[in-house]
Every structure is written in structure tokens, then in C-alpha cells.
C-alpha positions as semicolon CSV with decimal commas, in nm:
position;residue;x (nm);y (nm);z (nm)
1;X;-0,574;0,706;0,617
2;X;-0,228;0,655;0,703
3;X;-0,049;0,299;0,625
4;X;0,139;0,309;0,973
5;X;-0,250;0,337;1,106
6;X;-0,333;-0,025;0,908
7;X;-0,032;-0,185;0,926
8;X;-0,078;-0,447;1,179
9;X;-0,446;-0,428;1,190
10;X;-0,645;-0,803;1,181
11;X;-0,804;-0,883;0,892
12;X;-1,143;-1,095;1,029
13;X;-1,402;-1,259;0,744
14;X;-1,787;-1,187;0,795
15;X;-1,915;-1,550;0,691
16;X;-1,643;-1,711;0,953
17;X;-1,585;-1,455;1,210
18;X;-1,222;-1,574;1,197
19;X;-0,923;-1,368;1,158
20;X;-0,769;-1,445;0,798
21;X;-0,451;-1,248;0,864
22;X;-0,250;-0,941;0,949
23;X;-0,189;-0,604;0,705
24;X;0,160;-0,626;0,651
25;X;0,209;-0,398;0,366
26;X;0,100;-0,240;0,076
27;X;0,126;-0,331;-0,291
28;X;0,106;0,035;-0,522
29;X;0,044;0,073;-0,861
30;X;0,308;0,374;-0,939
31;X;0,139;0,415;-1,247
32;X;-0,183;0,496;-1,118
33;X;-0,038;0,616;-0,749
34;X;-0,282;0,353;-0,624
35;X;-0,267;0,134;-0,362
36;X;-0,456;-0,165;-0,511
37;X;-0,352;-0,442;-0,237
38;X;-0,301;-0,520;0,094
39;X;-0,062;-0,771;0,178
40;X;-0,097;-0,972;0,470
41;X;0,145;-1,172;0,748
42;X;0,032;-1,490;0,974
43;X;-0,287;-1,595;0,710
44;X;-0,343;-1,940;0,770
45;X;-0,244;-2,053;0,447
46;X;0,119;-1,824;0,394
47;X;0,086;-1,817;0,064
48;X;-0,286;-1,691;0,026
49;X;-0,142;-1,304;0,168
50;X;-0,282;-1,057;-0,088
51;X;-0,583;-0,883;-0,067
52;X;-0,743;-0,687;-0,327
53;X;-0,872;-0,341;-0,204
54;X;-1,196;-0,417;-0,449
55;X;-1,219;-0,792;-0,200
56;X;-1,228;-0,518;0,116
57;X;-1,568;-0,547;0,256
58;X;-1,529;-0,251;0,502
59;X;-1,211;-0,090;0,699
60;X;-1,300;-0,043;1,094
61;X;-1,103;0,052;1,357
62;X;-1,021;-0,260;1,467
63;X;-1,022;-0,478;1,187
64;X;-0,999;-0,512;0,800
65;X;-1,307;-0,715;0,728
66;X;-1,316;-0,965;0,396
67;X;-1,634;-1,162;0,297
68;X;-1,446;-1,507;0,352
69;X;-1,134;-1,648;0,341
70;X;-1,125;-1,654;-0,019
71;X;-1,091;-1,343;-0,059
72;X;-0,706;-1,392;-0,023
73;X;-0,502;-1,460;-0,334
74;X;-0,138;-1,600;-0,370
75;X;0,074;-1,421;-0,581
76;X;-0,028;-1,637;-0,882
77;X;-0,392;-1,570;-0,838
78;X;-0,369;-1,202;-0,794
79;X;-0,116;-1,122;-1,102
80;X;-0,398;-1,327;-1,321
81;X;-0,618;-1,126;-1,211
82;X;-0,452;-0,772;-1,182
83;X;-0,120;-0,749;-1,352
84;X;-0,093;-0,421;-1,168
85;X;0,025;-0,669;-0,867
86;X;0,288;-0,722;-1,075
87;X;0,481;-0,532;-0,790
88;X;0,375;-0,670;-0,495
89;X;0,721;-0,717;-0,329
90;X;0,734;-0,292;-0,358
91;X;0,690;-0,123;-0,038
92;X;0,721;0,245;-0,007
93;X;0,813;0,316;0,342
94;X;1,203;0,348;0,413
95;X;1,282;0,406;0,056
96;X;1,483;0,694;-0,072
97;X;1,276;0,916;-0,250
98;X;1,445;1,044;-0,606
99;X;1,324;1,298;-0,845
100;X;1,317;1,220;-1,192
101;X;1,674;1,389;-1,238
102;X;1,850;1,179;-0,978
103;X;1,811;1,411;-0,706
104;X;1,775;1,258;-0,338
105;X;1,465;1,451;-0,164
106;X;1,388;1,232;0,209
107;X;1,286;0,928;0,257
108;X;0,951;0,764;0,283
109;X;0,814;0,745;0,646
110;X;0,424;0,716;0,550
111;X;0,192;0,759;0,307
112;X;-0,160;0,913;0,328
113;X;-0,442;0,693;0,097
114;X;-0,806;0,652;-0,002
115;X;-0,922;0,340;0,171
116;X;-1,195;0,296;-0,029
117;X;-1,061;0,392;-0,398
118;X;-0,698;0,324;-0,304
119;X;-0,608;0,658;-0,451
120;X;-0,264;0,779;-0,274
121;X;-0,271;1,141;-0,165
122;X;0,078;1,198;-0,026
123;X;0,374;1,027;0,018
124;X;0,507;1,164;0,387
125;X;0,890;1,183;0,368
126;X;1,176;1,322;0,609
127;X;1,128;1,610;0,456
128;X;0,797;1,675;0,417
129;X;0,494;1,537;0,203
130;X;0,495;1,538;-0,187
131;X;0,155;1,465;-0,379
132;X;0,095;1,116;-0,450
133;X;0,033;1,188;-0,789
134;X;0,410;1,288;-0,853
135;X;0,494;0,922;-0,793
136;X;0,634;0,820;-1,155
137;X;0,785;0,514;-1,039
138;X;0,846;0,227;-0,720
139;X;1,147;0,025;-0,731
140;X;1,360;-0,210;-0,496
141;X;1,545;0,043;-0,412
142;X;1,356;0,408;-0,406
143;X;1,059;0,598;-0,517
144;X;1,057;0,841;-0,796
145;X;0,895;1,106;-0,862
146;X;0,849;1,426;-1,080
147;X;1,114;1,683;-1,051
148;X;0,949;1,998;-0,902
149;X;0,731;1,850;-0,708
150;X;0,987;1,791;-0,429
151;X;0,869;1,805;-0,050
152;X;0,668;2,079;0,124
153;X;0,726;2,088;0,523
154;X;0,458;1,973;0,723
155;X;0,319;2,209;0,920
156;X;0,263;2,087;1,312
């Protein structure tokens, strides 16, 4: 699945049938190349707006759906219980995307992920994909990633 295919997709709780917020972004564990939260826009408490992928009861195509609406965590909550959120204000699309050695190779348009396990599979740039696995590191300002493993076109 894509992140420009979530992003702005409801996220609706079984027990309530209410909608608990809007996929905003994505918080990624660089480490791991994992996408381990979602975070969400116009929750009805603002500062409840992370979601855990483990909280994710299923991904439709309409909505995100979460058991109830306390699934959500603020910030607080979710960095006591993951310190891999530790990045949550990281987002990967419209960074520069640098190899290890400095070297500027695209930017980040998309990325391709594992809904279920959260594993990313490719980071889609300008100028082409590169393996999510490559990602060594997320920053404010750009991604990094191992030198060699710079884009591969993607064919139409």
C-alpha cells in the first residue's frame, strides 16, 4: 500500500461507529524501515492523534478501523509505550533523499508499506524507488540511506 492511498482516509471505531480521526501521516522507525504509527488530523481530542499499527483493527477501503477511541495515544502515551515513536514529527514525503556519503539522489514522493506488519518496501523518489531497507536514517530535513543503493527508474 501506498501512503498517498491512506493519507486522508477516516479512521471509524467498531464499538462506537464514530469516526476518531483522519490519517495524516506516518511515524517510521528508520531503524527498522517500519512504519509503526499512523498519525491522525481532526480526532476529537487533538492531542490523542497517534495510532499504533499493532491498535489497527483492519485497513478497508474506506476507512481505518480502531476497536474504540482509545486506541489513540498522545505523544506522551505512545513514547511510554514505544520509544520507537520517538520520531513522530518525521515524515518522509518531500524530503531530500541523501546517501550515506552526502550525495543528493530525488526526493521522496511516496512510499510503498506492509499494512499489516508496517514493514516499508520502497521509498518512491523523483528518481525512482530505492528499497526500504536502505533507509539508515529520517531526519527534519532528509532521508538517508545506504550508498549504492541509489534509485532504480520505475518502469510505466
Amino acid at each position: 500500500m501506498l501512503f498517498s492511498e491512506l493519507t486522508g482516509r477516516p479512521v471509524m471505531t467498531v464499538a462506537e461507529a464514530k469516526r476518531a480521526g483522519v490519517v495524516d501521516g506516518f511515524v517510521v522507525d528508520p531503524a527498522r524501515a517500519t512504519v509503526v504509527a499512523l498519525r491522525l488530523q481532526k480526532t476529537p481530542d487533538s492531542k490523542r492523534n497517534l495510532l499504533s499499527l499493532s491498535r489497527i483493527r483492519a485497513i478497508g477501503p474506506d476507512a481505518v478501523m480502531v476497536p474504540d477511541a482509545e486506541s489513540l495515544r498522545t505523544a506522551e502515551e505512545a513514547l511510554a509505550e514505544q520509544a520507537e515513536l520517538a520520531g513522530k514529527g518525521l515524515d518522509l514525503p518531500d524530503k531530500p533523499v541523501l546517501t550515506e556519503r552526502g550525495e543528493e539522489t530525488g526526493t521522496v514522493d511516496d512510499a510503498h508499506f506492509d499494512p499489516e506488519t508496517g514493514a516499508l518496501h520502497a521509498l518512491v523518489t523523483t528518481e525512482g524507488e530505492i528499497p526500504g531497507r536502505a533507509m539508515i536514517g529520517l531526519g527534519t530535513y532528509a532521508v538517508v540511506v545506504r550508498a549504492g543503493s541509489e534509485s532504480h527508474p520505475v518502469t510505466p
